[in-house]
C-alpha positions in Angstrom: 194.8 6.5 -20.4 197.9 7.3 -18.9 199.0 7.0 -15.9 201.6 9.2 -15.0 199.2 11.7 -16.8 196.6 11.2 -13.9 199.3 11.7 -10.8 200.1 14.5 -12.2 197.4 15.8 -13.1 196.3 15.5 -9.6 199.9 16.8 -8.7 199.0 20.1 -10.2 195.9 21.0 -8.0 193.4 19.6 -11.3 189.8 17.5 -10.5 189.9 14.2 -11.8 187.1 12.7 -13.8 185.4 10.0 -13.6 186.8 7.8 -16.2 190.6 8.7 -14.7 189.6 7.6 -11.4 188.1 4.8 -12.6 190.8 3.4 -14.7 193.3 3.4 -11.7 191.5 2.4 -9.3 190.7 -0.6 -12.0 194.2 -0.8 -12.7 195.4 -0.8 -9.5 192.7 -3.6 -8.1 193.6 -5.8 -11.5 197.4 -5.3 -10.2 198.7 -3.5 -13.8 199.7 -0.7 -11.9 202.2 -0.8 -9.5 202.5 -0.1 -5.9 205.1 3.2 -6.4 202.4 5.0 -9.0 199.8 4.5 -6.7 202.1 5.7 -3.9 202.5 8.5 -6.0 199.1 9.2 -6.6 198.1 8.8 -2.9 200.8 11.7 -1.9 199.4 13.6 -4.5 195.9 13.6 -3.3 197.6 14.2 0.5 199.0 17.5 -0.8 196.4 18.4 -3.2 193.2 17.2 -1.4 189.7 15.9 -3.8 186.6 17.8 -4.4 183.2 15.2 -2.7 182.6 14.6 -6.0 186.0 12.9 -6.5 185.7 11.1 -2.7 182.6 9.6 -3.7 183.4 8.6 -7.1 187.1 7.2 -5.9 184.9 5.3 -3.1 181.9 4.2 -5.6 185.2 2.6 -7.7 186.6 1.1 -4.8 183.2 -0.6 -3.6 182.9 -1.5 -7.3 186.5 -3.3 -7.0 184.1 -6.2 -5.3 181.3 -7.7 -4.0 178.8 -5.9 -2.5 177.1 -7.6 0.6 173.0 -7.7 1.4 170.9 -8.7 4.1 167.7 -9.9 3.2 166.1 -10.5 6.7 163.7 -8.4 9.0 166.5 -6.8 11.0 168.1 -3.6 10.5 172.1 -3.7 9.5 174.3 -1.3 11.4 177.7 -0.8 11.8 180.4 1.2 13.3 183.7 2.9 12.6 186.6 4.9 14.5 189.6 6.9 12.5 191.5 5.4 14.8 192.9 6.5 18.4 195.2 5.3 21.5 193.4 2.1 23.4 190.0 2.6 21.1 188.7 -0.8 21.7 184.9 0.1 21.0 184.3 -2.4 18.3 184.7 -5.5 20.4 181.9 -4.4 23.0 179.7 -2.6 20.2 178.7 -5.5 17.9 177.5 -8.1 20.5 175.8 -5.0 22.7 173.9 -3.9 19.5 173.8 -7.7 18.1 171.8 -8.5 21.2 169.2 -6.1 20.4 168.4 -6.8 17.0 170.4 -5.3 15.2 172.5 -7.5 12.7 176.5 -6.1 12.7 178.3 -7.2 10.0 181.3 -5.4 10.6 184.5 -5.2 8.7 187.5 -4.1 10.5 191.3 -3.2 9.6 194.8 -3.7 11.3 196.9 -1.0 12.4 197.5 1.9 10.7 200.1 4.3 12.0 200.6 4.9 15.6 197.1 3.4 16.1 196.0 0.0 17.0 194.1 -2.4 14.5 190.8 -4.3 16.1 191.8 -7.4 14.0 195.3 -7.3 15.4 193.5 -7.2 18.6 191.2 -9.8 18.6 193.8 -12.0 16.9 195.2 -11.6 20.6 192.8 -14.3 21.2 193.5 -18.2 20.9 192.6 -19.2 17.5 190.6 -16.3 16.5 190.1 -16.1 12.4 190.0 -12.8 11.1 190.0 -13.9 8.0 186.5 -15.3 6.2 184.9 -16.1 3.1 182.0 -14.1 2.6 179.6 -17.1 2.6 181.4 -17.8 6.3 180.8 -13.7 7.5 177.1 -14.6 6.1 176.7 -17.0 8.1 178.1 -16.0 11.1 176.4 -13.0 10.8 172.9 -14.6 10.5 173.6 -17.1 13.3 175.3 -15.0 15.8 173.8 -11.1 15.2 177.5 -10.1 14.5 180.7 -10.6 13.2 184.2 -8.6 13.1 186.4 -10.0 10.2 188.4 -8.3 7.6 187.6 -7.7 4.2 188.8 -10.4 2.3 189.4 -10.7 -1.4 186.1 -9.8 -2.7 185.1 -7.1 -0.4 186.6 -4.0 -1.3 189.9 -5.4 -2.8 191.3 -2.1 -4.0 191.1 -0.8 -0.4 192.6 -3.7 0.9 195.9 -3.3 -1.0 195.5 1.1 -0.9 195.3 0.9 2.9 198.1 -1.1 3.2 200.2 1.5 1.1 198.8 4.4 2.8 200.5 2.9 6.3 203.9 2.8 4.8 204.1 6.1 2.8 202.8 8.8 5.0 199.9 9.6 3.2 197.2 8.4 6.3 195.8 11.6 7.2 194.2 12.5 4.0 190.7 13.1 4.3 190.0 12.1 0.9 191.5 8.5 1.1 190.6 8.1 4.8 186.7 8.7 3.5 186.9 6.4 0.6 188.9 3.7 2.7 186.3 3.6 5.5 182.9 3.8 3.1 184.0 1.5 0.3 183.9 -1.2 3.2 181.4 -0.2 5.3 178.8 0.6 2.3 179.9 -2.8 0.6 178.7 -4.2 3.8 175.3 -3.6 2.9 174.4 -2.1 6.0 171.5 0.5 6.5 172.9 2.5 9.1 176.6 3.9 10.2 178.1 5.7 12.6 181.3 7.2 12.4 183.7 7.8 15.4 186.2 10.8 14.2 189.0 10.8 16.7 190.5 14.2 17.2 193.4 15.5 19.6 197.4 14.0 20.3 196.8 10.2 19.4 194.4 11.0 16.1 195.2 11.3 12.4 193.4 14.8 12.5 195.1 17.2 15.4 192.7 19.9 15.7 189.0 20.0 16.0 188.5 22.0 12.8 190.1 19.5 10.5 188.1 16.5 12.5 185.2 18.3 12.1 186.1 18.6 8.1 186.8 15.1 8.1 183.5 14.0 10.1 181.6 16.4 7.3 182.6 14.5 4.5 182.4 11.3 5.6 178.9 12.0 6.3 178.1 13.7 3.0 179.5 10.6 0.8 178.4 8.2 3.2 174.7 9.5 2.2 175.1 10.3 -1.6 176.0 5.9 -1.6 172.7 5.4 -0.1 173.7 4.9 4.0 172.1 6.8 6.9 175.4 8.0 8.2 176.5 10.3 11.7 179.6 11.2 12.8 180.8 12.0 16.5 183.6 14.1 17.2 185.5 12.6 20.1 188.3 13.2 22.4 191.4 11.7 21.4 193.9 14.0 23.9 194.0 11.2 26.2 194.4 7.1 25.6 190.7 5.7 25.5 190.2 3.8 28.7 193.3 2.4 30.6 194.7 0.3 28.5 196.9 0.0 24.9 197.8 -2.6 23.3 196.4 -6.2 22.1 195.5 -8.4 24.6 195.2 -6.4 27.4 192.7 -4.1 25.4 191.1 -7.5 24.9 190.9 -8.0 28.2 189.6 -4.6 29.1 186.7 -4.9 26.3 185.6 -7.6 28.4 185.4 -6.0 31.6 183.2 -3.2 29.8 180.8 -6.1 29.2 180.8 -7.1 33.2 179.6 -3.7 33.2 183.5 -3.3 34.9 185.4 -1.1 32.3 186.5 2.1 32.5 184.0 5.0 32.7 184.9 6.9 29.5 185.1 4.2 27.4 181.8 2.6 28.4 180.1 5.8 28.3 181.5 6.1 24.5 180.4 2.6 23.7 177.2 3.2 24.8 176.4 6.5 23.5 177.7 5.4 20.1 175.3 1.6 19.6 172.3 4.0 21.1 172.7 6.6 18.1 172.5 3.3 15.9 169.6 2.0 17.9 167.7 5.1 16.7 168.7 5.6 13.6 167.7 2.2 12.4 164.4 2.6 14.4 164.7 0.4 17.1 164.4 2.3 19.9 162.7 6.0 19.6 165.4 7.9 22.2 169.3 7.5 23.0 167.8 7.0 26.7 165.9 4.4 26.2 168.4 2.5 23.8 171.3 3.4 26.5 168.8 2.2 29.2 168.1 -1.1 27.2 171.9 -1.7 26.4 173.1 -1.5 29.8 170.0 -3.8 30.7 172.2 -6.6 28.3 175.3 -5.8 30.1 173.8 -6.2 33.6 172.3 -9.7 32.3 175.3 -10.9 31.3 174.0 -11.4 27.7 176.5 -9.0 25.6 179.5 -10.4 27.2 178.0 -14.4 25.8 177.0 -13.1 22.7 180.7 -12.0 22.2 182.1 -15.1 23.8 179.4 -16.8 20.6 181.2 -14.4 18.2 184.5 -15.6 19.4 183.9 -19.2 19.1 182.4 -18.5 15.6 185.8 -17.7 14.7 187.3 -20.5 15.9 188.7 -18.9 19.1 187.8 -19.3 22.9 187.6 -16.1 25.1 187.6 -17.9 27.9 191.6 -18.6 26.7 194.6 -17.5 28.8 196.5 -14.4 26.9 200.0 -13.7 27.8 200.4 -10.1 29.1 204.6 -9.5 29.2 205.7 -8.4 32.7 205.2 -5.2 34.5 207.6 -2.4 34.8 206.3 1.0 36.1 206.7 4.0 34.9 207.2 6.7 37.4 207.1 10.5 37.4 210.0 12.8 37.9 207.7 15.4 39.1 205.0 16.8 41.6 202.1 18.8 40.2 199.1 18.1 37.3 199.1 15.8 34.5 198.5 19.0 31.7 199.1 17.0 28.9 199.5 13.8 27.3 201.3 12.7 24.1 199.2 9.8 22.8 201.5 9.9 20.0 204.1 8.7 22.0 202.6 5.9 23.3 201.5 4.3 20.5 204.5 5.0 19.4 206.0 2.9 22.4 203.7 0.0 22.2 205.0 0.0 18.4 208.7 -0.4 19.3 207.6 -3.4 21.5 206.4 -4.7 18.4 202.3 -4.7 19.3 202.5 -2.4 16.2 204.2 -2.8 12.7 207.2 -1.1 11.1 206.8 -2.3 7.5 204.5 -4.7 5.5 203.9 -8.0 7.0 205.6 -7.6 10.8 204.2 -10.2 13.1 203.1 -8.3 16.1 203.5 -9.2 19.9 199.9 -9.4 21.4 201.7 -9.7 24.7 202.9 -6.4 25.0 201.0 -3.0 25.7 200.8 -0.1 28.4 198.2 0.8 31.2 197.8 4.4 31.9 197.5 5.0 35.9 197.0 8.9 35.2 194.7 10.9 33.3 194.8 14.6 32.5 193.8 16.9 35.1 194.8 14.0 37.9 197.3 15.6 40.6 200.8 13.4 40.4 203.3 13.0 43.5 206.8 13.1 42.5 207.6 9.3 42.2 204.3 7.9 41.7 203.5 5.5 39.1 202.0 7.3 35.9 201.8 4.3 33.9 202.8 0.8 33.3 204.6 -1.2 30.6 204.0 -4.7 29.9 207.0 -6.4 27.7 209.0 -9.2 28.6 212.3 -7.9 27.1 214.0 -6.1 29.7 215.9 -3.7 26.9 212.9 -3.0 24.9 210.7 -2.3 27.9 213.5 0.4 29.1 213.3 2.0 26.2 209.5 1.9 25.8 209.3 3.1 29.5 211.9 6.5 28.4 208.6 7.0 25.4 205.9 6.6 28.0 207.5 9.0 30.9 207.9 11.5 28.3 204.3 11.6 27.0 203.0 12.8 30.2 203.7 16.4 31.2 203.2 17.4 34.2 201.8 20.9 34.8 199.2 23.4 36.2 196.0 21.8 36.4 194.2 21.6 33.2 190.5 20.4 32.0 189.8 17.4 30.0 188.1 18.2 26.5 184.8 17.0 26.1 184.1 12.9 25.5 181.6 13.7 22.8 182.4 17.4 21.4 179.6 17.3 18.7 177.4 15.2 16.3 177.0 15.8 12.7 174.3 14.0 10.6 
């Protein structure tokens, strides 16, 4: 086959078979096909969009790239995934809350992607943390602790691996198409039985609008269930940062408190709502009130916040660790009246030219670095008062990243909040 025939052939609006998608996504995996013709591709599918047919045949391919994980024991497999938002730091609290009630999380994450924050980047943040595992090592880790976060290494889903990459550095993340095959060729080569799918919509999401989250959260839950998964989706408020704060180790720090039952309210509330959807649909508990009443009983024990202080050390890191946070600069309003809106954009676009986020391929990031929000929408602002505040220990970069932040909030008439949770799909 040929492949220059296939981009364009997808250039010009045309369904792809099997065999075509098959052969590049071969190709590509076995590295005879090089990054700029898949770049190619991947625009062409951002213009042109894919039938389900072609999502779930590109994602079959891509979990076909690898290994496929299984789970032989007596207890369910579940696992979680966000599209990404501004200080989404779910995953860290999810796997040890569901983890401690048996419910085995073997959960494979991803860095950054755009202006949106990476849970390996983040828990690399913590002292000797090892993102990267074997698959016998996630096994067992898995087996012994109820739950792991790593990344997919090189026999999991190695055609994603090097595709998501790409994606981040040539404008083509918000396709629906390669966002769906990107999150299911892991998450179903996981093994898992259950999955439940976070789809961020509003200012700091991939999708803007609640229509084209909701198209997004629809597909995803139609291939997730031709490959075999019990898949939902949640439509969630992304208008606003998630919790107070952004970055790496402070949103370390704040998954934490959420586990001393201390985190912020919307956040928790999200966490919780999203491991008691899992809790039913794997059939552990028969009612999202009894498996939120039984989570929060593990956060009151204090046995989530060990079981991810277990995960940690698993990984060769301590949580217990100091993590540098750069110093404080506020950031103040020029104005009296509402906040009305909120660029998330903006500020991940901030914590990004601190360097907690990458610019190109391979960037070492600053965990040090991030933002805590002081104001939320709808809160009344005095003129002066602190809105936010910037952690960065260069002086220059944190002036420039505190022009970003003041600029993302607008002040206003007084407005309401969207909804946490707008809908669920399944």
């Amino acid at each position: 086959m040929n492949v220059a025939r296939i981009i364009s052939d997808k250039r010009d609006g045309q369904t792809l078979s099997n065999e075509q998608l098959a052969f590049l996504i071969d190709g590509y995996t076995n590295k005879s096909i090089p990054d700029y013709q898949m770049a190619a591709f991947a625009m062409a599918v951002y213009f042109q969009g894919m039938t389900t047919d072609e999502t779930t045949t590109l994602t079959q391919c891509m979990i076909d790239s690898g290994e496929r994980l299984n789970w032989p024991g007596q207890k369910p497999s579940a696992d979680k995934h966000s599209t990404g938002g501004i200080g989404d730091k779910v995953s860290i609290s999810l796997a040890p809350l569901l983890a401690c009630c048996d419910v085995e999380v073997p959960m494979i994450s991803g860095r950054g992607l755009g202006i949106t924050g990476g849970t390996l980047d983040k828990l690399e943040s913590i002292e000797g943390y090892r993102c990267d595992l074997t698959s016998d090592e996630f096994r067992s880790i898995v087996n012994w602790n109820g739950c792991s976060i790593a990344g997919a290494n090189a026999g999991i889903a190695p055609a994603d691996k090097r595709l998501y990459a790409l994606r981040d550095v040539t404008g083509t993340v918000p396709s629906i198409p390669l966002i769906v095959a990107s999150i299911l060729s892991k998450k179903v080569a996981e093994g898992i039985d259950a999955l439940v799918l976070d789809v961020k919509w509003g200012s700091g999401a991939f999708m803007k609008t609640l229509d084209r989250a909701r198209d997004l959260a629809k597909e995803l839950v139609h291939v997730g269930s031709r490959l075999g998964v019990k898949t939902t989706a949640m439509i969630t408020d992304m208008n606003q940062p998630l919790g107070r704060m952004i970055g790496n180790a402070v949103e370390i720090n704040e998954s934490v408190d959420i586990l001393k039952g201390e985190g912020p309210a919307d956040v928790t509330e999200l966490t919780l709502q999203l491991c008691g959807k899992l809790l039913v649909q794997t059939g552990v508990e028969s009612s999202i009130a009894s498996a939120v009443a039984r989570l929060q009983e593990t956060i009151d024990s204090g046995a989530a916040l060990e079981r991810l202080a277990q995960m940690v050390n698993s990984h060769g890191g301590d949580l217990n660790a100091g993590r540098h946070r750069g110093r404080a600069h506020d950031v103040f309003s020029n104005e009296s009246g509402h906040v009305n809106r909120i660029h998330n954009d903006r500020l991940g676009l901030a914590v990004i030219e601190m360097g907690g986020g990458r610019k190109k391929l391979g960037d070492q990031l600053d965990h040090s670095v991030g933002i805590e929000c002081l104001a939320r929408l709808g809160d009344s602002i005095e003129s002066s008062q602190p809105i936010a505040r910037v952690f960065c220990d260069n002086d220059a970069t944190a002036a420039y990243a505190t022009e970003l932040v003041a600029a993302s909030f607008v002040i206003g008439p007084a407005t309401q909040p969207p909804n946490l949770i707008a809908e669920t799909i399944d």
